[in-house]
C-alpha positions in Angstrom: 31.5 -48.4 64.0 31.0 -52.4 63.2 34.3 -53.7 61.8 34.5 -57.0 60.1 37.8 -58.3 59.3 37.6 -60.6 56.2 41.2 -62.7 56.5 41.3 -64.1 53.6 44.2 -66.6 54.3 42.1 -68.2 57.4 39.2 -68.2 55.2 37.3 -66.1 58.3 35.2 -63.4 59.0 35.6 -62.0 62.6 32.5 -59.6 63.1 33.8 -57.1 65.8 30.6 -55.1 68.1 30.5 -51.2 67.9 32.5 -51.5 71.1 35.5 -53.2 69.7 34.5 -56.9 70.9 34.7 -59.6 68.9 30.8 -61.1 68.3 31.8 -64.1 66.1 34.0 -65.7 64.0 32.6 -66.7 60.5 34.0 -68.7 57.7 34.6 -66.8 54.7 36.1 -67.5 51.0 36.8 -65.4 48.1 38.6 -66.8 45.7 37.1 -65.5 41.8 37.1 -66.9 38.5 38.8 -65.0 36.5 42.3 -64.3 38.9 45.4 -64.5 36.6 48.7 -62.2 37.1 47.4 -60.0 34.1 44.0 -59.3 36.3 45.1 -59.5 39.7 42.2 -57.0 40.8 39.4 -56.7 37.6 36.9 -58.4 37.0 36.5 -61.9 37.6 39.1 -61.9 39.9 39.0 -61.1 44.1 39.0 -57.9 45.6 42.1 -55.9 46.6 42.8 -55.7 50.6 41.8 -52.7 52.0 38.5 -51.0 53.5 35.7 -51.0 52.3 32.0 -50.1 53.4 29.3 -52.4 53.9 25.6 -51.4 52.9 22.3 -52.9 54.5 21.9 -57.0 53.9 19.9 -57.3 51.0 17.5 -60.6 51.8 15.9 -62.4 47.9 12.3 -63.7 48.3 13.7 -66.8 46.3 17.3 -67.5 46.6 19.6 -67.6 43.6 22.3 -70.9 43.2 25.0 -68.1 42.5 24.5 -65.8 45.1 22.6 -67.8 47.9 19.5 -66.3 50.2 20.4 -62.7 50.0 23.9 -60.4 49.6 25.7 -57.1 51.4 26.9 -54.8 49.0 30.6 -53.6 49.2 31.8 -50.3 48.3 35.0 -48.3 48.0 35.8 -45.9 51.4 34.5 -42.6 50.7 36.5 -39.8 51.4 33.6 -38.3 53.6 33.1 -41.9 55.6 36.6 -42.0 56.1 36.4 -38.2 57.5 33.8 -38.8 60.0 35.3 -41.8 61.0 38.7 -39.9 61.4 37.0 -37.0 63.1 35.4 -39.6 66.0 38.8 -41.0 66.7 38.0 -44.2 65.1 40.5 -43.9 62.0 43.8 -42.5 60.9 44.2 -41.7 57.0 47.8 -41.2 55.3 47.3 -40.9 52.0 45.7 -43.7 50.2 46.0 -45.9 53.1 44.4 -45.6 56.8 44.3 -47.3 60.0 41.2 -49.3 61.0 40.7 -51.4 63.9 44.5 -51.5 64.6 44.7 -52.6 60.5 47.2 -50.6 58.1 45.5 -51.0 54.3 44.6 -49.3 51.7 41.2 -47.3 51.4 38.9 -49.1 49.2 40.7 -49.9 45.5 37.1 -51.1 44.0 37.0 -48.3 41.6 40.8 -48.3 40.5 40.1 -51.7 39.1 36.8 -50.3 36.9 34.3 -51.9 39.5 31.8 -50.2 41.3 30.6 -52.9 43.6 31.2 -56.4 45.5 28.8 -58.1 47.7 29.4 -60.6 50.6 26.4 -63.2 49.6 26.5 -67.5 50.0 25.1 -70.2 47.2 27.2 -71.7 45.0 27.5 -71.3 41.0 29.0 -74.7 41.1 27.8 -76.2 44.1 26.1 -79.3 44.1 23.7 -77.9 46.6 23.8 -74.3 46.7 21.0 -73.8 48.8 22.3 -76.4 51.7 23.3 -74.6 55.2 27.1 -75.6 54.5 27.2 -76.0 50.9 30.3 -75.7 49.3 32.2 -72.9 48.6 33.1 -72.0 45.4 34.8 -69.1 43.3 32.7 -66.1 42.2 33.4 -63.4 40.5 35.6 -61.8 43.2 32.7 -61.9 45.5 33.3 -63.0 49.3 31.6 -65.9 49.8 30.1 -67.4 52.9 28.0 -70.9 54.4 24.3 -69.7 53.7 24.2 -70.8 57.5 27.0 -68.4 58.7 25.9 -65.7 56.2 22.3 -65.2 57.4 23.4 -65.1 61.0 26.0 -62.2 59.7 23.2 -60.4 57.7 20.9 -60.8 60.2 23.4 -59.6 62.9 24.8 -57.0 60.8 20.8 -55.7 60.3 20.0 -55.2 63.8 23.8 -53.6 64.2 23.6 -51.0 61.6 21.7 -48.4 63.1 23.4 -45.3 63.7 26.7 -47.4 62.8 29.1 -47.0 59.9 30.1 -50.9 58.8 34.0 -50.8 57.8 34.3 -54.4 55.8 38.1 -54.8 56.1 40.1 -57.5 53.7 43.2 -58.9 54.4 45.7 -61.3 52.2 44.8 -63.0 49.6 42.5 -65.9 49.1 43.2 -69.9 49.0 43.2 -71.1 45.9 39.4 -73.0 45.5 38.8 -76.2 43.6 35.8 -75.3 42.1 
């Protein structure tokens, strides 16, 4: 299993190995548009801590100023996953919440909020350079966002990783509040 741990209130991202090592630390954002106490979780606003699943880094031919060189989709826990993982020692469940990495949260919450997807990408829809290695980071649309920089390295990483790997995407907290 590949764990990353998004926590949110340190704006990081620290990628731990299959072995339980920590690889790197990332910066990390994910502040949305949309967040007000009638939508906490919908759309528009950030996703709800808990764990999640990463797919395989998705890499655009030409980047796009909202989502940067590429995005990693985010799915809810599936009960199955969360079996297996169970099943190998590498999980507890109770309920609707499990234990991850040494992590209490819920499993997934995506779907309870009527979305089927997040992805982890960089850019910026209001950057002034969204393509830059360290451009700004912004709010999305409840998106994590990384530094294009960082977020290649953690595709790219997260690529050569993956096989034969289950990739828990653990969020923690909520975001700081962005200015733009």
């Amino acid at each position: 299993m590949i764990h990353p741990v998004f926590d949110r209130p340190t704006q990081t991202i620290k990628a731990f190995n299959a072995n339980g090592s920590v690889y790197r630390v990332f910066r990390g954002e994910g502040d949305a548009w949309g967040h007000t106490a009638d939508n906490e979780y919908g759309h528009d606003a950030w996703m709800p801590p808990g764990h999640y699943l990463l797919g395989a880094p998705q890499f655009f031919a030409q980047p796009i100023a909202s989502e940067g060189f590429g995005q990693i989709p985010i799915s809810d826990l599936d009960a199955a996953t969360l079996g297996a993982l169970v099943a190998a020692g590498k999980a507890t469940a109770n309920g609707s919440n499990a234990t991850i990495g040494g992590i209490v949260a819920a499993i997934g919450g995506l779907a309870k909020y009527d979305r089927s997807a997040l992805f982890v990408h960089g850019g910026g829809s209001n950057a002034p350079q969204p393509f830059a290695d360290y451009q700004m980071l912004c709010k999305t649309e409840g998106c994590p966002r990384m530094w294009n920089a960082e977020w290649r390295e953690f595709a790219l990483w997260l690529q050569d990783q993956s096989a034969g790997n289950t990739i828990v995407f653990t969020v923690i907290g909520n975001p700081v509040i962005l200015a733009c």
